[in-house]
N, C-alpha and C positions, 0 to 999 in steps of 0.2 A: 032671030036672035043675032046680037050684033058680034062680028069676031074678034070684039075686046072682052065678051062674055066665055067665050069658047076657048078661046087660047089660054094654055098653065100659064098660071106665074112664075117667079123664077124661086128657085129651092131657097125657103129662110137659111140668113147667115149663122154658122154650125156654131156650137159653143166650144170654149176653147180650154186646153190647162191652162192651171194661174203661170204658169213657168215650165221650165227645164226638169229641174228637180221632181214637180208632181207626175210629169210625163217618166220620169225614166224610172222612178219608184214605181207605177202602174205597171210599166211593160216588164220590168221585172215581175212585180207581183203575177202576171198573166205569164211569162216562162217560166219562172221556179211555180210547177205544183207538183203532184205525185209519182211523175216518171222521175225526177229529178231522186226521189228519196228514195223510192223501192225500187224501180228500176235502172240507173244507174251502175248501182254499185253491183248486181248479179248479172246484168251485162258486162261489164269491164273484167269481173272476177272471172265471167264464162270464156273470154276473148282476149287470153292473153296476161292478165294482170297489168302490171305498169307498161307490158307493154302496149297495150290497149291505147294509151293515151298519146301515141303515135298517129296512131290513123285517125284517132277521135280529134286532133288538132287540126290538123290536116282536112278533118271534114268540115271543120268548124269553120276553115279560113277559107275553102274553096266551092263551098256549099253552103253553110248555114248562114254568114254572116254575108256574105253576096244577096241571096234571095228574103234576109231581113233587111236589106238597104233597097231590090225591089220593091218592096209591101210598102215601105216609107215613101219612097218619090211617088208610086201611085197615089197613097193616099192623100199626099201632102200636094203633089201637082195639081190634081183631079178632084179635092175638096168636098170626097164625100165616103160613105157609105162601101163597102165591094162594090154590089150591083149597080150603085151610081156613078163609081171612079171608074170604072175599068165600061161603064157604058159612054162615058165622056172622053174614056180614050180609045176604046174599041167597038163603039155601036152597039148593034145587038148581041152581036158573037162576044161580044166583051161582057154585056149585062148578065148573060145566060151563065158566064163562068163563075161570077157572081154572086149570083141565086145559086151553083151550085157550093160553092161556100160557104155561103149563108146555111144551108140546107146540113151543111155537115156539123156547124158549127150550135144546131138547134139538134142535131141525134146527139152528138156529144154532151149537149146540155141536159139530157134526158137521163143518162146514167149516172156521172160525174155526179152529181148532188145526191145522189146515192150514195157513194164511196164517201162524201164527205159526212152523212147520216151516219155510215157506220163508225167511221174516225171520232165522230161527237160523242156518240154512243161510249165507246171503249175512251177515251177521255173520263169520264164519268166512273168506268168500271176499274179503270187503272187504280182509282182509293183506293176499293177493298181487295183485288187483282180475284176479280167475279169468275173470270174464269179456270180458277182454280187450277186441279194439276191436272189438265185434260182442253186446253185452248183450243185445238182441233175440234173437238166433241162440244166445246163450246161455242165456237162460232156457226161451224154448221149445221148443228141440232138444234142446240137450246135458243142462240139468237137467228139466226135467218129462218130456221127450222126448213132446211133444203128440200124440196119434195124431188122423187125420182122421175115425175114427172119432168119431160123439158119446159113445159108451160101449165102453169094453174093459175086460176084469181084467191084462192088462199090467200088471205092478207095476213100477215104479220104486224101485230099492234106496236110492238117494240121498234121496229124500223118503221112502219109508216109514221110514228108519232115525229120521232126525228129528223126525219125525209121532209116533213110540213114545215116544221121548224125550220130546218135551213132554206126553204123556198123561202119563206117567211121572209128571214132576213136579206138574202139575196135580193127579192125581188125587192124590198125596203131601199134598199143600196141604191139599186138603178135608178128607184122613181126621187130619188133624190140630187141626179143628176152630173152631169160630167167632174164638174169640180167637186160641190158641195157630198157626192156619195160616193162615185168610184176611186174621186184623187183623194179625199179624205179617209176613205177606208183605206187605201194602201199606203197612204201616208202612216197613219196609226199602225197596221197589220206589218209591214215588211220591216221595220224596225224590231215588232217586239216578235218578231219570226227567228231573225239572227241571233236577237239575245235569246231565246230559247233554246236555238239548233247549236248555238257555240256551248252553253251548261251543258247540254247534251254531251257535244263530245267530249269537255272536258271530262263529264264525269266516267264515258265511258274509258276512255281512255288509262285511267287508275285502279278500274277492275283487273285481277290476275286473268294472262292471257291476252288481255287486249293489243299489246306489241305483236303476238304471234299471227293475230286476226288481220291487224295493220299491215304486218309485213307478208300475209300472203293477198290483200289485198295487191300491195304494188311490186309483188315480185315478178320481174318480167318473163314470161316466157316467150320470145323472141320468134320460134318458131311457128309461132303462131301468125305472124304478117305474110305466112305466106299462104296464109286461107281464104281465100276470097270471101266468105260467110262473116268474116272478121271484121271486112273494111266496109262490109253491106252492114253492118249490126252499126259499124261507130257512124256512117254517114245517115242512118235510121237514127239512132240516140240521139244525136246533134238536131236533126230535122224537127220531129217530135217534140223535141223540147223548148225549143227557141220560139214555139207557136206561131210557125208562119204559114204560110200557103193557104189559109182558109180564113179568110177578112180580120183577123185580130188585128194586125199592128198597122193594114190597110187602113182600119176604123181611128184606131188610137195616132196614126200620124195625121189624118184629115182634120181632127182636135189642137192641132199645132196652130202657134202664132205662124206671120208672113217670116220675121225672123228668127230662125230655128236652126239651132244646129242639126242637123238630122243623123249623118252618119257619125259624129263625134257619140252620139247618145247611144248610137247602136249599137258599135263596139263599147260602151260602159254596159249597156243590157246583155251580150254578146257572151263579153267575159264576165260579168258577173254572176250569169246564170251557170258558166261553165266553173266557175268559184263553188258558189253552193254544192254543185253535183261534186264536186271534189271532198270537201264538207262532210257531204249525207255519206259517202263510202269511207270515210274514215270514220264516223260515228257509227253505221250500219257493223261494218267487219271491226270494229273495237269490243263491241257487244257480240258478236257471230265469236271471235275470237275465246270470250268468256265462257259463252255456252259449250263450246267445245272442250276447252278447260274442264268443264264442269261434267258434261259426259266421259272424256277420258280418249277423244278424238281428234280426228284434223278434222280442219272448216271444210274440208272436200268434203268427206262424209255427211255433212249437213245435206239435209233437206228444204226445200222452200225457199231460198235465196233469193227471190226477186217477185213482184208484185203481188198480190192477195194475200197468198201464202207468206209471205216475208212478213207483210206489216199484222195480220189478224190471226196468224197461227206461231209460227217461229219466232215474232217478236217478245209475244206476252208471253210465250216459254222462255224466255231469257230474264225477263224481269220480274219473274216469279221467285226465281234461283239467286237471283242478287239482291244484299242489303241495300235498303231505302230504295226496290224497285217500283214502291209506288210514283213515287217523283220521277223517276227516269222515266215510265209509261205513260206519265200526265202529260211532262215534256214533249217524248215521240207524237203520241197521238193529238196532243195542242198543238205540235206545229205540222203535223199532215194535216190539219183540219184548218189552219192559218194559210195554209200554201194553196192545200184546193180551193180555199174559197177566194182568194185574190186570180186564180186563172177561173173559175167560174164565172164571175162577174166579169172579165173580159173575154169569154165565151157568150153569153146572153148578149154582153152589149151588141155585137157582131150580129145578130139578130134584131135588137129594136134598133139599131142605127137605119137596117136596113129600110126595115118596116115602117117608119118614121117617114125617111128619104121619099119612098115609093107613094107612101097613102099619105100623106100633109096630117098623120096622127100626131099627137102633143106624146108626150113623154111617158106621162102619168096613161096615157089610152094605151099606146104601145108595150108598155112595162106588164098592166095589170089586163092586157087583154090579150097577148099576143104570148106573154112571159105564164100568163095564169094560164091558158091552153098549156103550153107545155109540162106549168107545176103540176097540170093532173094526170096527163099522161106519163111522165112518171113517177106520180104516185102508185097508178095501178099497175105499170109494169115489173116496177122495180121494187114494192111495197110489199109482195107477194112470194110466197115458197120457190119460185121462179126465178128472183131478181138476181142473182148471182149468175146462172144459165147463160140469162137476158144479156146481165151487164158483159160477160166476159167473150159471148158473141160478135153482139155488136160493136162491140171496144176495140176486137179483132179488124173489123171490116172496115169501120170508120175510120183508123187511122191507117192499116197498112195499103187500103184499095182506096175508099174516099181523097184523103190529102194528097197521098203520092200521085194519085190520078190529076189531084187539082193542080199541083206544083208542075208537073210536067205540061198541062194543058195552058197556064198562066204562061209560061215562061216560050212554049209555043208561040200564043196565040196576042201576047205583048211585044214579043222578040223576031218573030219573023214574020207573021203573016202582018202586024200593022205596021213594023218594024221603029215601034218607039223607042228602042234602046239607046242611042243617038243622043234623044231629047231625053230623057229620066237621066242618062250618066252628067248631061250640062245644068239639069236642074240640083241634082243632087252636090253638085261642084259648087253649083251657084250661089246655095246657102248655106254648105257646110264647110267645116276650116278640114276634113280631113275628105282631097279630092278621087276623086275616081272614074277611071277608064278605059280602054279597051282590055285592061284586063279581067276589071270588073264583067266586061260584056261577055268575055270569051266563058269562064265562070258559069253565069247567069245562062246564057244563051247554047252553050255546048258542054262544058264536064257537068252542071250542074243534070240538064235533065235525062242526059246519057247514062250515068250514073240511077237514077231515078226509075228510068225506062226499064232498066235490067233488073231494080229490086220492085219495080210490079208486075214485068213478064212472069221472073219466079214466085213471087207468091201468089197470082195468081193461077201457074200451074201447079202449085203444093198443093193449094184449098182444091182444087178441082179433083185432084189425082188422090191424097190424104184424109180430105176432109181434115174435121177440125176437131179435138180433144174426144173426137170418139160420140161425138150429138147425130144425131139422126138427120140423114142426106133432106127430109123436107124440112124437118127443122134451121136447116144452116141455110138452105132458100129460101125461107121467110125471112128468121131474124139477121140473117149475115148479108146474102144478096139482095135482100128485101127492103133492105136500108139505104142499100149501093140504088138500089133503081129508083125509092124514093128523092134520094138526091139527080136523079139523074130528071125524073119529071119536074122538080124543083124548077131545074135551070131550062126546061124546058116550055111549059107552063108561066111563070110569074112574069117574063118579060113581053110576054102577049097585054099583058093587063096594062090599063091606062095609067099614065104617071096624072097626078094628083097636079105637079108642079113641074114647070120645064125643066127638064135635067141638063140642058145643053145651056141653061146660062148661067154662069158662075164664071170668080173672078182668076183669073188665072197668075197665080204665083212660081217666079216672076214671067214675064211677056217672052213673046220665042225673039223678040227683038234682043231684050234683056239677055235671052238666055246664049244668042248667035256672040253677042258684045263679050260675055264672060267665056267665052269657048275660044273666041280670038285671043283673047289675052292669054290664056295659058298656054 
């Protein structure tokens, strides 16, 4: 056989946004999802109040929005996929981190549509407010129907039905492709997001009490900055939410024309996303503020302040208690169900981009071969008197062990061992109006994963010495570290396999001639 038979071709040319606009609509859509609304606001109220938003600026400007201008020059330089940018700029040791990306970014996809199942659900029940005066008793019992077991295949008809559905649509989104389904849907979706989450606050805002909720949202307690758990919580918040370090905004900037502004869009996704979570905690403690009112309490006393327990137990007890709380629960739960499903859809993409890159599959193979494997694994995981268990396990590990391992191992393994920082700070100069450099590096390359290193030593020694919400030591080694090691054979395992297509020829935007020329001149 002759070695024009044998040798890859080179990777088909990637599909692109129509513009500026559909790209920075998507990458919001993929930052603002559900940490933004439930989490936020009982973060910031646990750490300080207003004065929270000290260190959370500060993590924003010296952490989050540095290693979002990372992910952009990878993706945009290197023109492809995680596993294929970061193999084009780092070899195998760059593919492997990649694949471990990818890997985190398909656990994540496995729960996530879950949470958005239930948000659909309670959407739906927010009409007749289904769950009556016992929300608690209601979401646990009557819809999850929790067993005490840590794991059962018990399915639940009520959440599997919903859970199908939104794979359904999700996967529908993708196989319709870069522009015409993921730019389109968040073109549609993140408009009528804000108009929802602004009525929202509006409305909540003119319940009795709501100024009281408002103002111990952002009363500062000052004392608090000198907690180190404080400044680990805002540079955690920031990280998490801005969906970097695990191939999203890698994917979504390889989708870029040659001219593109890159960091001008960042910082509009950056701050934007940091807009919204300002948003969700004055609409969150406007309503906390009412319920309290309504008990005869402060918001201290409140219970469930921030994720599960906030949005599907404490919430719908507040909109129970207030006139027209059907519409304020439609709102809430319409736009947690708008929110998770524009970062889901850029969750999965990060996965068939890969798979696509890697195996020369078409879109529609990848979508409904690769995305349909996953729809059914968590159907049965998460479908089941279990899923709750499952989801709040693994949601544990995957983001505070998974990402923070990936961020530090990126910023490693891009930054000093192949030492591209150099070349991404003159490419990012090159096409963007807003420039960056050695500060950016120092950033990226030193407080960034310093920072990082120290909030994975310690939570890695909590979960070992702690354990976790009281689950059973084999159970947190399957579902907890059993995910962490999944992603670990991910990146270990898929770069052995033959590329489909040459991954070293692609066209490089712009040339290192181009890029030495633009370096001079500044």
């Amino acid at each position: 056989m002759s070695r024009a038979h044998t040798t890859p071709t080179a990777v088909p040319e990637r599909e692109q946004w129509s513009g500026q606009v559909g790209f920075i609509l998507s990458a919001i859509g993929s930052a603002v999802g559900l940490g933004n609304i439930w989490r936020f606001p009982g973060v910031a109220y646990e750490s300080g109040g207003g004065a929270f938003l000290i260190p959370y600026l500060v993590a924003l400007i010296t952490a989050g929005i540095p290693i979002l201008f990372l992910d952009y020059a990878i993706g945009h330089r290197f023109r492809g996929s995680a596993p294929l940018a970061l193999r084009r700029l780092g070899g195998k040791l760059g593919e492997s981190l990649g694949w471990f990306q990818v890997s985190i970014a398909a656990v994540i996809g496995l729960y996530y549509t879950a949470v958005l199942a239930w948000s659909s659900s309670y959407f739906v029940f927010s009409w007749d407010l289904r769950w009556g005066d016992d929300p608690t008793g209601f979401f646990v019992g009557d819809y999850l129907e929790v067993a005490g077991e840590p794991f059962t295949l018990d399915f639940v008809p009520s959440v599997m039905i919903p859970l199908a559905i939104m794979w359904i649509v999700t996967l529908g989104i993708l196989a319709a492709g870069v522009v015409k389904g993921v730019q389109r849907a968040n073109v549609i979706i993140i408009p009528l997001l804000v108009v929802a989450f602004l009525a929202l606050v509006i409305r909540a805002l003119f319940l009795p009490g709501a100024v009281e909720g408002v103002s111990e949202f952002f009363t500062p307690d000052f004392a608090a900055l000198a907690d180190p758990s404080v400044w680990i919580a805002a540079y955690s918040q920031i990280f998490f939410s801005l969906s970097v370090a695990f191939g999203i905004m890698i994917t979504y900037a390889s989708y870029r024309k040659r001219r593109s502004n890159m960091t001008g869009a960042g910082l509009v996704v950056a701050f934007g996303n940091s807009s919204f979570e300002l948003l969700a905690g004055i609409a969150v403690f406007s309503t906390l503020g009412f319920f309290a009112f309504q008990q005869g309490v402060t918001v201290g006393d409140l219970e469930g302040l921030t994720g599960v327990g906030l949005a599907f137990m404490t919430f719908p007890a507040i909109v129970g208690q207030m006139p027209g709380g059907e519409w304020v629960g439609a709102l809430f739960f319409g736009a947690l169900t708008l929110a998770g499903l524009t970062s889901l859809i850029s969750v999965l993409e990060v996965v068939i981009s890969a798979v696509r890159d890697k195996f020369a599959l078409t879109r529609k193979q990848a979508v409904f071969g690769i995305g349909g494997v996953i729809a059914v694994l968590s159907l049965v995981l998460f479908g089941s008197t279990s899923g709750l268990t499952a989801l709040d396990t693994i949601d544990n590990w995957a983001n505070n062990i998974g990402i923070v391992a990936s961020a530090i191992a990126m910023s490693i393994i891009v930054l000093w061992v192949k030492r591209k920082g150099g070349e991404l700070s003159r490419h990012l100069s090159a096409v963007s109006t807003f420039k960056v450099g050695p500060t950016w590096l120092l950033f990226t390359s030193v407080l960034a994963p310093a920072l990082l290193s120290w909030m994975l030593i310690a939570k890695i020694i909590e979960l070992l010495t702690e354990g976790y919400e009281g689950y059973p030591t084999w159970y947190l080694g399957v579902a907890g570290w059993g995910a962490v090691a999944i992603m670990v054979a991910a990146a270990l395992i898929l770069p052995q396999l033959r590329w489909r297509h040459d991954p070293d020829k692609f066209e490089v935007w712009p040339t290192r001639e181009q890029l030495h020329v633009k370096g001079a001149k500044r």
